[in-house]
C-alpha positions in Angstrom: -12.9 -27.8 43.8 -10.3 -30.9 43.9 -6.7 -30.3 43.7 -6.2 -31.7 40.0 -9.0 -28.6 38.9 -7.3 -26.0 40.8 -3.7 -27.0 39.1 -5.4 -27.0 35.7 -6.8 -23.5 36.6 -3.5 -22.1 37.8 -1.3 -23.6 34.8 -4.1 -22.2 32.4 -3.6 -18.7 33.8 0.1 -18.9 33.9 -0.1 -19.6 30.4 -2.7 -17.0 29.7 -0.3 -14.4 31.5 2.9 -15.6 29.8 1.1 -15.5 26.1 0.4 -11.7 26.5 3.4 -11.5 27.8 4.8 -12.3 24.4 2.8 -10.8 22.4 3.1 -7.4 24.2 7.0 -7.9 23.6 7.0 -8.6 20.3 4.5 -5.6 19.4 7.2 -3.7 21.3 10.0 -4.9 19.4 8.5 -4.3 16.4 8.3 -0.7 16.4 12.1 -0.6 17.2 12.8 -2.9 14.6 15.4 -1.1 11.8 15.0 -3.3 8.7 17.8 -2.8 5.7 17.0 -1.9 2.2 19.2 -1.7 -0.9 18.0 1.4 -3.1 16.6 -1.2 -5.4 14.5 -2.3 -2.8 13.1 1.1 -2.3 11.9 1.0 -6.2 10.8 -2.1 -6.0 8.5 -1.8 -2.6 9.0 1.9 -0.8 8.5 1.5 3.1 5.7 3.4 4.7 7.0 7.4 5.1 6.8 6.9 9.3 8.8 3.8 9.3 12.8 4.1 10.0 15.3 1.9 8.4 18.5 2.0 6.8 19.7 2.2 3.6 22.9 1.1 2.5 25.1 1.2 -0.7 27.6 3.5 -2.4 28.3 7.3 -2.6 27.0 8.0 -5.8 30.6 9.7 -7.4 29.9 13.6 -7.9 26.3 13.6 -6.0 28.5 14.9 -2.5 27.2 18.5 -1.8 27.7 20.6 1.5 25.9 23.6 2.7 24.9 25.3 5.9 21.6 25.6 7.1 20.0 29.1 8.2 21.5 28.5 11.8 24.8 27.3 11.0 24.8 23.7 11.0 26.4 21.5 8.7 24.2 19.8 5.7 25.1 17.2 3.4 23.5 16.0 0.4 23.8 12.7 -1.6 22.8 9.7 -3.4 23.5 6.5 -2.4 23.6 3.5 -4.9 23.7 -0.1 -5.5 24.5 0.2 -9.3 21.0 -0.2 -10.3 19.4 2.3 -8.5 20.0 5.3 -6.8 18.0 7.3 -3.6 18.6 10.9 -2.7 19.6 11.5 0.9 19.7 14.5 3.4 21.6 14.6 6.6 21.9 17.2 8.7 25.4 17.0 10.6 28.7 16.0 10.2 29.6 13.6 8.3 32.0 10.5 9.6 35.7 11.3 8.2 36.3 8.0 6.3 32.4 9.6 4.0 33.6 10.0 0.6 32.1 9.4 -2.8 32.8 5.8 -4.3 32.7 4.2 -0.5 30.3 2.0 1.5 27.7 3.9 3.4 24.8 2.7 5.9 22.2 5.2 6.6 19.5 5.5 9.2 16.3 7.7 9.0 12.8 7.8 6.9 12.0 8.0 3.1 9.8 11.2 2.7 7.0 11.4 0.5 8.8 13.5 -2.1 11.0 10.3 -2.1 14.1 11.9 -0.6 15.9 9.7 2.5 16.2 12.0 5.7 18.8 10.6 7.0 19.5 10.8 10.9 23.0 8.7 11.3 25.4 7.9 8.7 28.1 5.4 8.7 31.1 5.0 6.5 32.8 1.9 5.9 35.8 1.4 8.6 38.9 1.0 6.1 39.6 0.2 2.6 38.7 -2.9 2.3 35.8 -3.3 4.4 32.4 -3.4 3.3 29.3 -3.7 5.6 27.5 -7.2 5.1 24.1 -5.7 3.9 26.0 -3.6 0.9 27.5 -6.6 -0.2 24.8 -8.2 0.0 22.7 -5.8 -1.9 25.8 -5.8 -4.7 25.0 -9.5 -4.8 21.5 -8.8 -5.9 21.9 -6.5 -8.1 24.8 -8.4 -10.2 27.5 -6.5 -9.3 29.7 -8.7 -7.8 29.6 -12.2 -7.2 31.7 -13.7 -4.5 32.5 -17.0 -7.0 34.9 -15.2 -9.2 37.3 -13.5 -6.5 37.1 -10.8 -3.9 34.7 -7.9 -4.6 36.5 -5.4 -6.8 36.9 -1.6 -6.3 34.0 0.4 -5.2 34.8 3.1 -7.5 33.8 0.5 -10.1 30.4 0.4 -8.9 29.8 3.7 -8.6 27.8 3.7 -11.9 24.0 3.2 -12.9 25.0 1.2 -16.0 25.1 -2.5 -15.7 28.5 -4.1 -14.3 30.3 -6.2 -17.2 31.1 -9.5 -16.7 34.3 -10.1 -14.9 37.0 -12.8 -15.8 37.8 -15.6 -13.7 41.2 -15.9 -11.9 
């Protein structure tokens, strides 16, 4: 074998190596992947019931119940919404101190079959006038807010599964 054949050979198995490399990564990473979905995303397309991800809206006003389980640990239940739609959710724990009904909420954990979201992290919105990027987002969508006539009103405003009204220029 000449030198110029044994190069070829070496630089075809590096590449060979390097390719399932890759694609053993990016199988990896795909099962870790957390994708974001807006409760009108859910009705549109629901996930698979095995696949995590988190979904992200609004407290549903008046939907905010708390119990105790059999062994004493905190559970809370909920509905989260994105004025169009809302999902039920679970969580078993306690909740962030800033959780209250009318705020921004992201949620991690799985859709069940019986279409309620077991939740397994929740996260509240960090002051009054933040909002996380994929809610806003998802208020985008759904034509609650649109970032061309002024800063994003109220949250308390969207708390509703009636369509927003149009809102006045300034």
């Amino acid at each position: 074998m000449n030198r110029k054949r044994r190069r070829l050979w070496v630089l075809l198995l590096c590449a060979i190596g390097l390719g399932s490399a890759t694609a053993l990564t990016l199988t990896a990473f795909q099962d870790n992947l957390v994708f974001f979905r807006s409760p009108s995303d859910i009705a549109r397309d629901a996930p698979k019931p095995d696949r995590a991800f988190r979904l992200g809206g609004l407290v549903e006003g008046g939907s905010v119940t708390r119990e105790s389980t059999p062994d004493g640990r905190p559970e809370a239940r909920f509905r989260v919404t994105d004025g169009a739609t809302a999902v039920p959710v679970t969580y078993g724990g306690v909740l962030p101190d800033l959780f209250r009904e009318g705020q921004g909420v992201v949620t991690l954990g799985k859709l069940g079959p019986d279409g309620v979201f077991r939740a397994s992290e929740v996260l509240a919105r960090h002051d009054e006038s933040y909002m996380p990027p994929e809610v806003a987002d998802a208020l985008k969508r759904s034509g609650h807010w649109n970032p061309n006539q002024g800063a994003a009103p109220p949250a308390a405003t969207w708390n509703t599964l009636e369509s927003a009204p149009a809102r006045p220029r300034t």
